[in-house]
LOVEXLUM-804391 format. One record per residue: x, z, y of N, C-alpha, C in turn. Coordinates in steps of 0.2 Angstrom, whole numbers, padded with zeros to 4 digits, always signed. Layout:
N
XZYXZYXZY ...
//
This chain:
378
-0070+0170+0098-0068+0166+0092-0062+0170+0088 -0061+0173+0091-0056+0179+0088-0057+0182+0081 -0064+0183+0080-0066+0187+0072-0065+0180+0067 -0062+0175+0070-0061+0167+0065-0053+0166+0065 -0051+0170+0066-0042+0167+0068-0038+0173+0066 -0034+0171+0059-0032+0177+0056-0026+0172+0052 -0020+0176+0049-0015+0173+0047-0016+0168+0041 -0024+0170+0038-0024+0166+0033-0028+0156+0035 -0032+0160+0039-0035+0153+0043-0031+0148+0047 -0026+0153+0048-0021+0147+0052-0018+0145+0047 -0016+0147+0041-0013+0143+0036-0016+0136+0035 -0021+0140+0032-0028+0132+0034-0026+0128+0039 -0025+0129+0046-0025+0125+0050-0019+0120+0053 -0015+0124+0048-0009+0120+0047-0007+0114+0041 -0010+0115+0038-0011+0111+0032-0008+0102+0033 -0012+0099+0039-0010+0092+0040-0003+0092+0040 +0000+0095+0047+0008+0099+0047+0011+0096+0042 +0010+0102+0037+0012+0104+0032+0012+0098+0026 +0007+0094+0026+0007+0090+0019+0013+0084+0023 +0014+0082+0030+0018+0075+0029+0024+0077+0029 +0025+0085+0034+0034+0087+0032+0036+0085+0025 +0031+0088+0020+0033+0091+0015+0032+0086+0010 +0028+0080+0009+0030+0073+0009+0034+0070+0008 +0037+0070+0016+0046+0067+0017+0051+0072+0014 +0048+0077+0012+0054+0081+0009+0054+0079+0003 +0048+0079-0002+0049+0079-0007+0049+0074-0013 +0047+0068-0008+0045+0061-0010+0051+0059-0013 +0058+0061-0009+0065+0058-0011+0068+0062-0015 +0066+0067-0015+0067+0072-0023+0066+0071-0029 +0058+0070-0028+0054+0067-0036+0057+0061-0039 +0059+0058-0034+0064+0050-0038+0068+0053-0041 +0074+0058-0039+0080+0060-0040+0081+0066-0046 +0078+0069-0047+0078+0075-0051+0078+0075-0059 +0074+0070-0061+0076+0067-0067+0077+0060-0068 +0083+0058-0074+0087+0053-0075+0080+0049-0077 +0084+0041-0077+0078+0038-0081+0078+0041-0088 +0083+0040-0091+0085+0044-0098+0079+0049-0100 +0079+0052-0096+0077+0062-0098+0070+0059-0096 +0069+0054-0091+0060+0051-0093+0058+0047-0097 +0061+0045-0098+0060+0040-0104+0060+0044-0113 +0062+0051-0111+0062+0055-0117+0056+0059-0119 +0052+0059-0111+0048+0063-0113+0044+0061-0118 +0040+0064-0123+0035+0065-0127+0027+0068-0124 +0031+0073-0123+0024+0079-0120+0027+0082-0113 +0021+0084-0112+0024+0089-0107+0018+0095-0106 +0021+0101-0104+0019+0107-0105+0021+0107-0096 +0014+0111-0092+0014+0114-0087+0011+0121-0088 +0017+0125-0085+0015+0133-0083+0015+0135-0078 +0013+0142-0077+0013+0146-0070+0008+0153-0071 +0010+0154-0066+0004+0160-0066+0001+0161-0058 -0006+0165-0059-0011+0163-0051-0010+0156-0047 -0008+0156-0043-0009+0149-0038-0005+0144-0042 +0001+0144-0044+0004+0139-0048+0001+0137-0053 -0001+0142-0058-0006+0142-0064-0012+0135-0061 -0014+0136-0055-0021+0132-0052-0018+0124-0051 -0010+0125-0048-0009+0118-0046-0009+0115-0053 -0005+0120-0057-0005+0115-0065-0012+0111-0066 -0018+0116-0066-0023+0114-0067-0024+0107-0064 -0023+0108-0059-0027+0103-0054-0023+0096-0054 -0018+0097-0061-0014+0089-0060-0013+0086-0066 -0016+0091-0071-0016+0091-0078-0017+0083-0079 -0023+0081-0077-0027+0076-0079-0024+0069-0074 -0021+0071-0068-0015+0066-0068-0012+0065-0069 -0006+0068-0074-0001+0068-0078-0002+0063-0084 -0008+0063-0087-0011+0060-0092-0013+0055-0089 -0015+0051-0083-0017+0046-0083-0014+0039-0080 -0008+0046-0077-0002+0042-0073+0003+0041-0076 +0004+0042-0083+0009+0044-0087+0007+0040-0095 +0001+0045-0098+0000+0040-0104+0002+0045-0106 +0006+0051-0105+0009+0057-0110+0004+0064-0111 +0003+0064-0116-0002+0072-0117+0003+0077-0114 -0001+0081-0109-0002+0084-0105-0006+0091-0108 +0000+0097-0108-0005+0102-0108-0003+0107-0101 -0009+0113-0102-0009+0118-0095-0008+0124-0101 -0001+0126-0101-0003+0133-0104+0001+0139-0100 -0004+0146-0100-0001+0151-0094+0006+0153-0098 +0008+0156-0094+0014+0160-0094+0016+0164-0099 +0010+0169-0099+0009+0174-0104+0007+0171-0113 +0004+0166-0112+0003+0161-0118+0010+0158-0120 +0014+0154-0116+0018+0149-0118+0024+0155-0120 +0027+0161-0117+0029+0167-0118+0029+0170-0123 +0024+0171-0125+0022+0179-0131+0017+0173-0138 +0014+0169-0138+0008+0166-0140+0010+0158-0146 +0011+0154-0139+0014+0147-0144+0017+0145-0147 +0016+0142-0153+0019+0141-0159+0024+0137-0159 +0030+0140-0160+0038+0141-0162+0039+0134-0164 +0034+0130-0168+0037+0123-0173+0034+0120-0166 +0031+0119-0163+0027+0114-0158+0032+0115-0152 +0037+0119-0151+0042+0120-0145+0049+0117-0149 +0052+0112-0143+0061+0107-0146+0060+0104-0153 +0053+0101-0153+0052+0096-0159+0057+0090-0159 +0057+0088-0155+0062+0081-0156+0064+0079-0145 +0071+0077-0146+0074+0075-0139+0071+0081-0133 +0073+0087-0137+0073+0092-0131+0066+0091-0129 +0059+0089-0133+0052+0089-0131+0050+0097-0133 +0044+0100-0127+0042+0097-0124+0045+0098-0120 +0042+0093-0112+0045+0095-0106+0044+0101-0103 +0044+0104-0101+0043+0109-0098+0041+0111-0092 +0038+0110-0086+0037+0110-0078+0035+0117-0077 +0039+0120-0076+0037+0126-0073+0035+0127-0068 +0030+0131-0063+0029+0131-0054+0030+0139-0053 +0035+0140-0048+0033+0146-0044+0039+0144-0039 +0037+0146-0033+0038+0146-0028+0044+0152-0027 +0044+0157-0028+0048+0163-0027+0051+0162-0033 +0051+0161-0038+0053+0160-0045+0055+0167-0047 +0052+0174-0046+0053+0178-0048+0049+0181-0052 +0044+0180-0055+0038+0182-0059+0040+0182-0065 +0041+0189-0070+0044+0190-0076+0041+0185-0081 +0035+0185-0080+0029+0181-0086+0032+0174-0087 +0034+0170-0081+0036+0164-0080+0044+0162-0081 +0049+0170-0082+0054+0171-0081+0054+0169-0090 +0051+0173-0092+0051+0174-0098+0048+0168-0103 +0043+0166-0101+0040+0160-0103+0047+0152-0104 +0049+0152-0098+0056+0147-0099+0062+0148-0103 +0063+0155-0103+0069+0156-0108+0066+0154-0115 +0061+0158-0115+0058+0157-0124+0058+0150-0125 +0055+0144-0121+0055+0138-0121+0063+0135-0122 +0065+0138-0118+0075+0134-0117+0076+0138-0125 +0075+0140-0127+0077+0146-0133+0077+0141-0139 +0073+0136-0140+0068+0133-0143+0068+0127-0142 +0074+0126-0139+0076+0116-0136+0070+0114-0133 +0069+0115-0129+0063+0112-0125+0068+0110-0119 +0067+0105-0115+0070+0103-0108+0066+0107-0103 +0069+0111-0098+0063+0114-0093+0066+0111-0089 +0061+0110-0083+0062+0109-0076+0057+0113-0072 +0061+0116-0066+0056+0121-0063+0059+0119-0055 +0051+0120-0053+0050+0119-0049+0048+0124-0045 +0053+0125-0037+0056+0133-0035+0057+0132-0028 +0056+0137-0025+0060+0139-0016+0066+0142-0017 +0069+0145-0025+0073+0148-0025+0077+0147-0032 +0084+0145-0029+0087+0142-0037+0091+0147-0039 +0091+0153-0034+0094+0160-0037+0090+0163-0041 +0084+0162-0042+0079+0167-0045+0078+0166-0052 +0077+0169-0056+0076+0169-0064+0073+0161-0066 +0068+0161-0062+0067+0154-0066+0072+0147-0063 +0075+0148-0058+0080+0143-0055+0086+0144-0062 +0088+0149-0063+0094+0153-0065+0091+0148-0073 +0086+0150-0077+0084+0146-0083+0080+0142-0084 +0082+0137-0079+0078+0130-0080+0085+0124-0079 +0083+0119-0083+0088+0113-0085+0089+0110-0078 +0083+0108-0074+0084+0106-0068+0079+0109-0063 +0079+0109-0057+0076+0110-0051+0074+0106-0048 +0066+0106-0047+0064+0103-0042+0065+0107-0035 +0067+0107-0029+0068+0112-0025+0064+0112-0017 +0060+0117-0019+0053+0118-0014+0058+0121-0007 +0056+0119-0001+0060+0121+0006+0052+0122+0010 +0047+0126+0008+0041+0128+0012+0043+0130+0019 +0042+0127+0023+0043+0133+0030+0039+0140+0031 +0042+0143+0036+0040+0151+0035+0036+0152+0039 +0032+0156+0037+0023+0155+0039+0020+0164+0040 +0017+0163+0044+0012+0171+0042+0010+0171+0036 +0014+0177+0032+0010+0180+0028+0002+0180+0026 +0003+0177+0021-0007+0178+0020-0008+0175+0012 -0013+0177+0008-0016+0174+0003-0014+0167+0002 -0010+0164-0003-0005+0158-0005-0009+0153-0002 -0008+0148+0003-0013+0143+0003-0006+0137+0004 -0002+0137+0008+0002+0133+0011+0006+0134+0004 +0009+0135+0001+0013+0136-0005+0008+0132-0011 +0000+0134-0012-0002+0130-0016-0003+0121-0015 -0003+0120-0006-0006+0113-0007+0003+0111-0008 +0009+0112-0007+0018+0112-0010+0018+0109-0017 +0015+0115-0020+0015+0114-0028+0008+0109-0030 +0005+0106-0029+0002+0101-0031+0003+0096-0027 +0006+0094-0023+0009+0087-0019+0016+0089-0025 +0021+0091-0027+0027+0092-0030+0025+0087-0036 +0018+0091-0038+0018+0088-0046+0016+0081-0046 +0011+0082-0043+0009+0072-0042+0013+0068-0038 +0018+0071-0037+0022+0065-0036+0028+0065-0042 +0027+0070-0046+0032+0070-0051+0029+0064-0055 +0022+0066-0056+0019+0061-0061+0018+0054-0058 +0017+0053-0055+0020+0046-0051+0026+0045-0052 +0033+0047-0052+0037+0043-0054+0038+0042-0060 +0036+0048-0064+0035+0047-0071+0032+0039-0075 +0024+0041-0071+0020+0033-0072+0026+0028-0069 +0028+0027-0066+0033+0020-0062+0037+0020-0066 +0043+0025-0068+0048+0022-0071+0045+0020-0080 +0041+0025-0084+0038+0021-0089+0033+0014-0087 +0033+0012-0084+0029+0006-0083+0023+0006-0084 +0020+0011-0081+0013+0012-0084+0011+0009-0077 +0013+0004-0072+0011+0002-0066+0017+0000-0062 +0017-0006-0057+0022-0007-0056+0024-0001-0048 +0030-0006-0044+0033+0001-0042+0029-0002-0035 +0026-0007-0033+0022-0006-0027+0016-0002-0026 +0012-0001-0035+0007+0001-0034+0009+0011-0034 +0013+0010-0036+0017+0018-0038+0017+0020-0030 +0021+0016-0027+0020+0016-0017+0015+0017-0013 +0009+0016-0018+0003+0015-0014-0001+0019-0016 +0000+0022-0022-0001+0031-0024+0002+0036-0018 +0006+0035-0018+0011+0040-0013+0009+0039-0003 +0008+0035-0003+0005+0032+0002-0001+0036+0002 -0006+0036-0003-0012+0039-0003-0010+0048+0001 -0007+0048-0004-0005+0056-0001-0003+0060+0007 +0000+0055+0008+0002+0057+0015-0003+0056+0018 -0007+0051+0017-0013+0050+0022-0019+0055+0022 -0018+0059+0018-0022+0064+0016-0022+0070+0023 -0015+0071+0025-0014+0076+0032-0018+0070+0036 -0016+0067+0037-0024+0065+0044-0029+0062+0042 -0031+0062+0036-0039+0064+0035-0041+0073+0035 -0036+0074+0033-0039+0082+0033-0037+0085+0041 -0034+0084+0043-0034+0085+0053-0043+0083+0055 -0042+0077+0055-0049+0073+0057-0056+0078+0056 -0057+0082+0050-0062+0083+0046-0061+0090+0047 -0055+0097+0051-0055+0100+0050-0059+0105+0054 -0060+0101+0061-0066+0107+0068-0070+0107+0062 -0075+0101+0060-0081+0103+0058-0082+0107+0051 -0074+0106+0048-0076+0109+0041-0074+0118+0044 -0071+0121+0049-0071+0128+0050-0077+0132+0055 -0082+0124+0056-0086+0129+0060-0092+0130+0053 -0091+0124+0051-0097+0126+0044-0095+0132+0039 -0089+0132+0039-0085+0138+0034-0088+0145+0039 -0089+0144+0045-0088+0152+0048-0098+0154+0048 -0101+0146+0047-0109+0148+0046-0108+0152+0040 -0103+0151+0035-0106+0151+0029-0104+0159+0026 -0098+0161+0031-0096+0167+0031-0100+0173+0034 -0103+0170+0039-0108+0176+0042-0113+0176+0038 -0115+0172+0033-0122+0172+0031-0120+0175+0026 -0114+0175+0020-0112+0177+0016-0107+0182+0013 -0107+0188+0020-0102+0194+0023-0103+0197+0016 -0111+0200+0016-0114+0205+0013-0115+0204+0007 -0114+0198+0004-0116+0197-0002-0111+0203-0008 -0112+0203-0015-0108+0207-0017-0103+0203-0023 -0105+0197-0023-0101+0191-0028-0101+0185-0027 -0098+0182-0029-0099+0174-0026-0096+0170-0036 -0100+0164-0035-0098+0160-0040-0096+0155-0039 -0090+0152-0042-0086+0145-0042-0086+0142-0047 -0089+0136-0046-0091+0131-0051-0087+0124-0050 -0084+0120-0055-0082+0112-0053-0077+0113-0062 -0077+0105-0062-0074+0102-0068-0070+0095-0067 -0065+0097-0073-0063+0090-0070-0054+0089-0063 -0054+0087-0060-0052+0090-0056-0054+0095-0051 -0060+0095-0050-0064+0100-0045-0062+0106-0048 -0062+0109-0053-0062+0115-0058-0055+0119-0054 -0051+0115-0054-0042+0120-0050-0045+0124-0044 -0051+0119-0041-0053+0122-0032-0056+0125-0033 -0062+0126-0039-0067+0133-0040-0062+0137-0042 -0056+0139-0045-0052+0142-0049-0049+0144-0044 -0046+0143-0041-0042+0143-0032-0049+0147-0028 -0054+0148-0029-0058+0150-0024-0060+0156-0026 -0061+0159-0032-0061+0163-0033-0054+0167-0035 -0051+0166-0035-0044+0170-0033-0044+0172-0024 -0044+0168-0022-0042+0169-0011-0049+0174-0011 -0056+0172-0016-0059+0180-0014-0055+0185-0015 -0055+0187-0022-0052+0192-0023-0047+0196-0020 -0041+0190-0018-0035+0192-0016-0037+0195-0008 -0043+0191-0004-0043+0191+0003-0045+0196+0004 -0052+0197+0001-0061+0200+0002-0059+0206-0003 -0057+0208-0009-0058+0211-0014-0064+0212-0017 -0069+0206-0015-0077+0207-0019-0075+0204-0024 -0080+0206-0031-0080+0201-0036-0081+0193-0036 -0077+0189-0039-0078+0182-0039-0079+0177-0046 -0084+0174-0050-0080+0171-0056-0080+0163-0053 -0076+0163-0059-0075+0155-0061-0077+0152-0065 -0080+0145-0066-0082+0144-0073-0082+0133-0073 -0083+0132-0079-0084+0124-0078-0090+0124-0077 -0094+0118-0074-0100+0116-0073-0104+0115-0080 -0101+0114-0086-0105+0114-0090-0106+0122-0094 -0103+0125-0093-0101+0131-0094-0106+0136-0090 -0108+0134-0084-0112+0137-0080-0119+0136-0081 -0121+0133-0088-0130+0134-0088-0129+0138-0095 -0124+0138-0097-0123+0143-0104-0123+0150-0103 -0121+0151-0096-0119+0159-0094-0118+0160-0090 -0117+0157-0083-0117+0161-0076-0124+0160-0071 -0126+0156-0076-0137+0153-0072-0140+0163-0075 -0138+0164-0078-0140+0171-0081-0141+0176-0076 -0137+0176-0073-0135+0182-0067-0141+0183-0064 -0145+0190-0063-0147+0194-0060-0148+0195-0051 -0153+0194-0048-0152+0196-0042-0145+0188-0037 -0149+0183-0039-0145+0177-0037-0143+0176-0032 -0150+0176-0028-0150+0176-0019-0143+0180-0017 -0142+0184-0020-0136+0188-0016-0129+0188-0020 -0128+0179-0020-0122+0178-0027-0122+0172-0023 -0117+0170-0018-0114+0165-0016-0112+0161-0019 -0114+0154-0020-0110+0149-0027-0109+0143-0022 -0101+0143-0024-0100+0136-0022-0097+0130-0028 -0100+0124-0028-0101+0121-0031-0094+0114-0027 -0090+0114-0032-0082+0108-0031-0087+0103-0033 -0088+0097-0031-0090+0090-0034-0087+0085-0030 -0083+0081-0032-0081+0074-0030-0085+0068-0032 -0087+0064-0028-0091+0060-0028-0090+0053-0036 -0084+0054-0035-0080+0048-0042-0077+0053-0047 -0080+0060-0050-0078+0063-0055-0083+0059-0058 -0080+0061-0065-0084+0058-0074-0090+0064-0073 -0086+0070-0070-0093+0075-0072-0098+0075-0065 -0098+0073-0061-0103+0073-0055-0111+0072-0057 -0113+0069-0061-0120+0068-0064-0122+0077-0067 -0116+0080-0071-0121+0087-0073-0120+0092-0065 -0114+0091-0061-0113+0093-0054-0120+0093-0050 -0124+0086-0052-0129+0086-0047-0134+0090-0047 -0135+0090-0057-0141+0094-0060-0138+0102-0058 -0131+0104-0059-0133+0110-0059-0134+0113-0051 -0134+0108-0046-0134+0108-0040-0145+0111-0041 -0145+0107-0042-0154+0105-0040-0156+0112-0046 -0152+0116-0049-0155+0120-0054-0152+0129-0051 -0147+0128-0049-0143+0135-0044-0150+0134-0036 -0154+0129-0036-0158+0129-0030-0166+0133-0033 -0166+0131-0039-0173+0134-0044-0171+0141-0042 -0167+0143-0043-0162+0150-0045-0161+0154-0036 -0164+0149-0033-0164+0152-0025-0157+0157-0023 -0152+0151-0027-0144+0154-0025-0143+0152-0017 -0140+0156-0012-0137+0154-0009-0132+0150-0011 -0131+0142-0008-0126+0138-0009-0122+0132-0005 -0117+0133-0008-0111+0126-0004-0107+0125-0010 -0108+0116-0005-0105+0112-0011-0098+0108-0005 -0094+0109-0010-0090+0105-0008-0087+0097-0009 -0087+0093-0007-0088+0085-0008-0084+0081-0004 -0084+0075-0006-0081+0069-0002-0087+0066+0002 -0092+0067-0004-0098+0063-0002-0103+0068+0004 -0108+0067+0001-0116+0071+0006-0120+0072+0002 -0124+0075+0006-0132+0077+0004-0136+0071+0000 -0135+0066+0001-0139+0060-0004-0135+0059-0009 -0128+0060-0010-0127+0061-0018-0127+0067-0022 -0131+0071-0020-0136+0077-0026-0141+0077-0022 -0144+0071-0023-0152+0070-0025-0152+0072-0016 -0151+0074-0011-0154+0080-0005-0155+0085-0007 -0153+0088-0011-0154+0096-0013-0153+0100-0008 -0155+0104-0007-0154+0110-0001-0149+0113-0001 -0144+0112-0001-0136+0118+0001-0132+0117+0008 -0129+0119+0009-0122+0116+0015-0118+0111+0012 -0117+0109+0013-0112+0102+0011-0106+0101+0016 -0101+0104+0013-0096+0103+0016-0091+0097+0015 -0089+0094+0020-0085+0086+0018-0078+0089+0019 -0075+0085+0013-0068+0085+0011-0066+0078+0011 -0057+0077+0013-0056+0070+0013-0059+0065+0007 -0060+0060+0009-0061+0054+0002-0055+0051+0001 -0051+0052-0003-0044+0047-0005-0048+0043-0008 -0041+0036-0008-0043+0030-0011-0041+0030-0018 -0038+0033-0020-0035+0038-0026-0041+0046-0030 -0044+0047-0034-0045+0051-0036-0041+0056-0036 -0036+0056-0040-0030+0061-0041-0028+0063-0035 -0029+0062-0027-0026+0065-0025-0032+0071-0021 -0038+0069-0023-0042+0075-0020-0039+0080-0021 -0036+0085-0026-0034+0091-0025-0029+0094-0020 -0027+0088-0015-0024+0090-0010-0027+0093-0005 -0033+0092-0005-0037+0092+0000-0044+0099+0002 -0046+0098-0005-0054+0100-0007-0053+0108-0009 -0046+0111-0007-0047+0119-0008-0048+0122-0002 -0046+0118+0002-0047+0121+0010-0051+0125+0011 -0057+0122+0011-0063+0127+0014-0066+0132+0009 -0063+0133+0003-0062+0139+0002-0058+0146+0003 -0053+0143+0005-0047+0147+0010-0049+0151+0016 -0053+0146+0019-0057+0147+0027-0064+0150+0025 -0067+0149+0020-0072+0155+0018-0071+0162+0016 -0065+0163+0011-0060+0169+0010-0057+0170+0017 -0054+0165+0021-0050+0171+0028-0055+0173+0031 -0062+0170+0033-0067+0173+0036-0070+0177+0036 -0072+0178+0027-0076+0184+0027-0074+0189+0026 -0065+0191+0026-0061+0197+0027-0060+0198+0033 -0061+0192+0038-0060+0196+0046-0067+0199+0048 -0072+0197+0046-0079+0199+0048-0078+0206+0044 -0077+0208+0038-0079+0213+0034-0073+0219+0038 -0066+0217+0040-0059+0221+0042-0057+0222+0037 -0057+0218+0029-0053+0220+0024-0048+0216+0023 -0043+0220+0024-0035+0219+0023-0034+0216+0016 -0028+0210+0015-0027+0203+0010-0022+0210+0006 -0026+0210-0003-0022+0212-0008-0021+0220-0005 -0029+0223-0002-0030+0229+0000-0024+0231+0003 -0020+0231+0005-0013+0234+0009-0007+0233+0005 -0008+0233-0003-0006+0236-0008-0003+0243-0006 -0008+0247-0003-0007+0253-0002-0014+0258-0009 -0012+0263-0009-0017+0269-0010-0016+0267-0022 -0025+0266-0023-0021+0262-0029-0018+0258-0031 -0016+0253-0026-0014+0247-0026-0007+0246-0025 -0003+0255-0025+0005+0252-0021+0009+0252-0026 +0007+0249-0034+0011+0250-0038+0012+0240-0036 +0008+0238-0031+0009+0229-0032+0014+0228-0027 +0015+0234-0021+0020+0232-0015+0024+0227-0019 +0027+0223-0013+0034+0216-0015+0033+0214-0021 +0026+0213-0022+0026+0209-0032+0028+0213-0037 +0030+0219-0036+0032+0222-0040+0027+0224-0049 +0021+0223-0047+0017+0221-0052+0019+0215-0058 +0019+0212-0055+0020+0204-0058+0030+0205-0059 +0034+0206-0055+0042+0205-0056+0044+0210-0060 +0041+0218-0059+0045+0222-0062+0039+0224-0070 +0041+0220-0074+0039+0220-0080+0045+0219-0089 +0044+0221-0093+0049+0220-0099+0048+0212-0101 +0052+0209-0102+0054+0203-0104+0055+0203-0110 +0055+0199-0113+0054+0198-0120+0055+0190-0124 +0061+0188-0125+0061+0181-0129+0063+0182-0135 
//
């Protein structure tokens, strides 16, 4: 069992651990960080990040919006930075809000992206391991991430942080404007905790099926990630941990996106595609078709799901079960996992080193240097 057990799949493995410490860590933060006041201001609100953070943003956008009532947007680092329009930044009461994510808080793009925001009366709040670091240093308030220390490996415990951080931000948000009372607001929150012992429960099986799917899928030369919706953060998340782990090509794309342009590819059979569908997504009906059409196409395939094989039709792929929350919103605490464990596995079968060593062409990336040491610009 050895060629299965690497710094990244243990991160996987710790995941239950990890959501209920950090839970009780940050449940009593999310109350506390902003005033009623400074919620009740809000207008909009603006999520940023870049790579894994960039993902959580994804993955809560549509939470934000449903538990809130406040339009919600995702825009990257380098967009909200160098790109976004001046008059739509400190329109009125310090709007928008601004929710930054990075865990080190050290990434220029992101560094740079707040001050331009704080430049332009916007209210930021960021959410950080490190209140010393640039975006600690240039943001109005802190959320304050305390991640325990872990083996180094391709982000995974840092991303499920930054998506329990945000939904529970958007949960207090919805509570205090009254978009629900404060019991049901508890029983949101409730949902999420419970999420580490469903995903404990479901974990033997979902790693030996990841390790089926890794030997069969060593050799492949690309893999496709599809999902929408919420599901789209996890395919978007999955093809990064390739890249980062495996160094093979990976795309991402939405499910409807995918009969426009990724059904096209070439030489199929040897293109992994894994398919994000929750059983209670709006988009799960085109999930199924494109499920029963990647089968025409004689893709090797895994779907990931709450559900099974009889919700897409029985179509032929692996079917990998992910918790079922009682809540929508909180599958993306969940439902990235076994692509992490697909990524840790198929670099310990292949002996390829996470972010090639950052040695050789790579050693311009050693300590983040790629991403931190860059010019800034407000």
């Amino acid at each position: 069992m050895k060629k299965y057990d690497n710094p990244m799949s243990r991160q996987v493995e710790s995941l239950p651990e990890l959501m209920e410490q950090q839970y009780d860590d940050l449940e009593p933060k999310t109350r506390k960080v902003l005033s009623f006041q400074e919620i009740y201001n809000i207008q909009r609100i603006i999520l940023t990040g870049c790579g894994d953070s960039l993902a959580a943003a994804m993955a809560t956008k549509h939470a934000f919006e449903m538990l809130t009532g406040i339009p919600t947007e995702v825009v990257t680092a380098i967009e909200l930075g160098r790109f976004y329009c001046e008059r739509h930044l400190g329109i009125d009461c310090r709007n928008p809000l601004v929710i930054a994510v990075s865990n080190s808080g050290t990434g220029a793009r992101v560094s740079e992206a707040v001050q331009r925001a704080g430049k332009h009366g916007c209210f930021v709040l960021g959410v950080t391991g490190n209140e010393e670091s640039p975006l600690g240093i240039h943001s109005d308030k802190i959320l304050k991430l305390n991640i325990p220390a872990f083996e180094s490996a391709p982000g995974t415990r840092s991303y499920l942080v930054s998506v329990m951080s945000l939904l529970l931000l958007a949960i207090r948000f919805g509570e205090v404007r009254h978009q629900y009372t404060m019991d049901q607001a508890m029983d949101y929150r409730r949902d999420i905790r419970r999420q580490g012992e469903l995903l404990r429960t479901l974990l033997p099986e979902m790693k030996t099926v990841c390790q089926t799917v890794a030997e069969e899928w060593q050799g492949f030369p690309c893999y496709d990630f599809v999902g929408s919706g919420f599901d789209y953060a996890a395919a978007w998340f999955g093809q990064a941990k390739i890249l980062e782990a495996t160094g093979k090509f990976a795309m991402h794309i939405n499910t409807e996106e995918w009969f426009h342009l990724n059904f096209f590819v070439r030489n199929a059979r040897e293109m992994g595609t894994v398919v994000v569908a929750n059983t209670t997504s709006p988009g799960h009906s085109r999930a199924r078709e494109m499920v029963k059409y990647a089968n025409v196409l004689h893709r090797p395939l895994v779907v990931i799901t709450d559900g099974s094989a009889e919700d897409f039709g029985g179509e032929q792929a692996i079917y990998i079960q992910v918790p079922k929350p009682e809540y929508p919103i909180t599958m993306p605490l969940t439902q990235f996992a076994p692509v992490c464990l697909i990524a840790a596995y198929i670099a310990e079968l292949t002996g390829e080193e996470y972010g090639r060593g950052c040695e050789g062409d790579w050693s311009f990336s050693k300590n983040g240097a790629g991403v931190t040491e860059s010019e800034i610009i407000v």
